[in-house]
C-alpha positions as CSV (number, residue, x, y, z in Angstrom):
1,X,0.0,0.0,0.0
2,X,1.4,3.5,-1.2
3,X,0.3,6.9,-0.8
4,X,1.5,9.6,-2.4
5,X,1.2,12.9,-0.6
6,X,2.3,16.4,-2.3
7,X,3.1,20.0,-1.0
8,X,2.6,23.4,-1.9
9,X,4.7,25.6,1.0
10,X,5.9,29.2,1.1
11,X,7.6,29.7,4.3
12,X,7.7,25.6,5.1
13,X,4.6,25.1,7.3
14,X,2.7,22.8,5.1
15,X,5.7,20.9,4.8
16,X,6.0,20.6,8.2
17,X,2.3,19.3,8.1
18,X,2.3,17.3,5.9
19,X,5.4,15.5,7.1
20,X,4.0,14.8,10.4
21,X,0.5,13.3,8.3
22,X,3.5,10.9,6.2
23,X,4.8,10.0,9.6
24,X,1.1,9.0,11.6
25,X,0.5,7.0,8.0
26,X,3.9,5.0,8.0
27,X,3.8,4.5,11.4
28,X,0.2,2.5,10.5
29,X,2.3,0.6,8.3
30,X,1.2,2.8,5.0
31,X,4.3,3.5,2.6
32,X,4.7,7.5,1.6
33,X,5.9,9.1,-0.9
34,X,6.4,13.1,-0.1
35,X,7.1,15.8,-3.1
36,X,7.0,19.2,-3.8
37,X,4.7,20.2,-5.9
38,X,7.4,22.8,-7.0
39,X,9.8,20.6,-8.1
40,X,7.0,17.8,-9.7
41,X,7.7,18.3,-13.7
42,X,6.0,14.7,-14.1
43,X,4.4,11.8,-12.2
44,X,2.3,9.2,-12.7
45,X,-0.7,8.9,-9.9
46,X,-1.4,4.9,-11.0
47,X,1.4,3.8,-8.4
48,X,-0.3,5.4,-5.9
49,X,-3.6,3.6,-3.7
50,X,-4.4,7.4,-2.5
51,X,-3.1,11.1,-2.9
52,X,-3.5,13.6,-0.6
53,X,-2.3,17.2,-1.7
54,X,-1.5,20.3,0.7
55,X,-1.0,24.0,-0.1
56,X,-1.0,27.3,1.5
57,X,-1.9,30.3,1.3
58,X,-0.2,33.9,0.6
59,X,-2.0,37.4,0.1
60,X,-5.3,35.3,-0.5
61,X,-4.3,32.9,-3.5
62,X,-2.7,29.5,-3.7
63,X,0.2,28.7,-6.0
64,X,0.2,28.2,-9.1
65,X,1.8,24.9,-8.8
66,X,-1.1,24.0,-7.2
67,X,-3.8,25.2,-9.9
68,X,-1.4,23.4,-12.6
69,X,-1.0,20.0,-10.7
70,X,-4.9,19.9,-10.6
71,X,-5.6,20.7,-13.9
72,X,-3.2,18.4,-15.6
73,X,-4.2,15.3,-13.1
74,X,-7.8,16.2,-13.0
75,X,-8.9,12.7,-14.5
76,X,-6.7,10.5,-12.2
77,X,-7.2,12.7,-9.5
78,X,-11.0,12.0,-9.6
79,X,-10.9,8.3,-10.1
80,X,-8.4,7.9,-6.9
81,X,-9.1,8.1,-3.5
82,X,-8.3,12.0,-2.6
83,X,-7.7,14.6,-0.3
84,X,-6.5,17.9,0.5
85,X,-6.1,20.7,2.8
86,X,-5.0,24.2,2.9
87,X,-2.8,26.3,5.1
88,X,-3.5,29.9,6.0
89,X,-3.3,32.2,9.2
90,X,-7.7,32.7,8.4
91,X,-7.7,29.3,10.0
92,X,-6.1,30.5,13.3
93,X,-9.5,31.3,13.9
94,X,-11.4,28.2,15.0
95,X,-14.4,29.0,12.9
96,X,-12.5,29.5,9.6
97,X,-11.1,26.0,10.1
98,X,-13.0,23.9,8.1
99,X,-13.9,23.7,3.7
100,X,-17.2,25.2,3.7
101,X,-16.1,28.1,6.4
102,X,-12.9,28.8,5.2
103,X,-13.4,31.4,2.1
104,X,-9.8,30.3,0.4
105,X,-10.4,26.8,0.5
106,X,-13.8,27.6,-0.4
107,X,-13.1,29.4,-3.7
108,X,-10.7,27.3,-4.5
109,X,-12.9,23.9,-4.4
110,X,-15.6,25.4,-6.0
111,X,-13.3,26.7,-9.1
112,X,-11.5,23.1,-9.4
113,X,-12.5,20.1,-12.0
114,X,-10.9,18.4,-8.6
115,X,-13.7,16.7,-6.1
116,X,-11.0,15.4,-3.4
117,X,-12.9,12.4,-1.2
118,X,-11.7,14.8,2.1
119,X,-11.1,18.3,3.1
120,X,-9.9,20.3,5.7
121,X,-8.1,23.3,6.6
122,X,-5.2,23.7,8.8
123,X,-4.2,27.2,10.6
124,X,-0.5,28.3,9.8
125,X,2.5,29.5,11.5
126,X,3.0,33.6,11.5
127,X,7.4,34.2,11.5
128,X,7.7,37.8,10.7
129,X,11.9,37.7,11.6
130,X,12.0,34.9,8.7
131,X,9.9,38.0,6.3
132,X,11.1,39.7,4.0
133,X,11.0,43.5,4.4
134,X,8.0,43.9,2.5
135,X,6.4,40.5,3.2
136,X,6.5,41.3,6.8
137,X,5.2,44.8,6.2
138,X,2.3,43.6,4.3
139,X,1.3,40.6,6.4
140,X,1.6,42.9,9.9
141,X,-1.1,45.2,7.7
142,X,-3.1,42.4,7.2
143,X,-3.1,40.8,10.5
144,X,-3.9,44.4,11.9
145,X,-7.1,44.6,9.6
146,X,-8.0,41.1,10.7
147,X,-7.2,41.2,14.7
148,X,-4.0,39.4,14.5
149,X,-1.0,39.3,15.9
150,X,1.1,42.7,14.6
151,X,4.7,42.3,16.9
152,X,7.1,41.8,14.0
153,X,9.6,40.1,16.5
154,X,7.0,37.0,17.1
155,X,7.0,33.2,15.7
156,X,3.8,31.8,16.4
157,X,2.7,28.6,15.6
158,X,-1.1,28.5,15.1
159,X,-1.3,24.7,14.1
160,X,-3.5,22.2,15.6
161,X,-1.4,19.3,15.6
162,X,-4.4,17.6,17.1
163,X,-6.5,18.3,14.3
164,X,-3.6,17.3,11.9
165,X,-3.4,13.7,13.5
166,X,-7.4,13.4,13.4
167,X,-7.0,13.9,10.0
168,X,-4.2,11.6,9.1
169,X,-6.7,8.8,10.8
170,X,-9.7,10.1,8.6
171,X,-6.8,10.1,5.3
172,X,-6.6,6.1,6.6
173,X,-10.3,5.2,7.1
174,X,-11.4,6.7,3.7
């Protein structure tokens, strides 16, 4: 039994996420295969008995990796068993943390030719030392406007590794 589980990551939370779903998996005796979605030119999905895809989130739009993976694996992505979550700081919110109340994910489903078999929606990580000048200008803006966190010498860690395991057990059962 293989799964093959891909990333989409700007500052390397959803990589962090999605390694801790490949390790509750292996450890239920489930062989993973982890990519970047970055660096996938090519791949085949028929090795694979699932897929499960994760991306995040910057200034309100998903990577384009993302939008391309899904489009040119839209038939094998449908006939497999599926799923996917997204990664944004909305979801530090408890009630954004879910597909139908998180607007990103939302959108995003809705627009895809993609139906994944599960959903969910993971809260990020805010590291304004690890920003860039602007990026960290722009994001302390936006947390501002949202009721966020707006100290620029902060690392906070929003993730509910909780929620991540429940839904490395659901990934299993489906």
């Amino acid at each position: 039994m293989s799964y093959l589980l891909l990333y989409s990551t700007q500052d390397g939370q959803t990589k962090k996420i999605i390694t801790r779903i490949a390790e509750n998996l292996r450890r239920s005796g489930v062989e993973c295969d982890l990519r970047d979605l970055a660096t996938v030119k090519q791949i085949s999905l028929a090795p694979y008995q699932k897929v499960m895809v994760g991306a995040s989130i910057r200034y309100g739009h998903f990577n384009s990796v993302l939008h391309q993976f899904v489009i040119c694996h839209q038939k094998q992505l449908n006939q497999k068993t599926t799923a996917f979550f997204g990664v944004n700081l909305t979801a530090r919110k408890p009630e954004k943390r879910t597909a139908e109340t998180n607007a990103y994910v939302r959108k995003f489903l809705m627009k895809s030719p993609w139906r994944p078999d599960l959903c969910n929606v993971f809260a990020g990580a805010l590291l304004y030392p690890r920003y860039r000048w602007l990026d960290r200008i722009m994001i302390q803006f936006i947390m501002r406007m949202s009721g966020g966190e707006t100290d620029t010498t902060k690392e906070i860690e929003y993730t509910d590794w909780a929620q991540v395991d429940r839904f490395s057990n659901e990934f299993l059962q489906i």
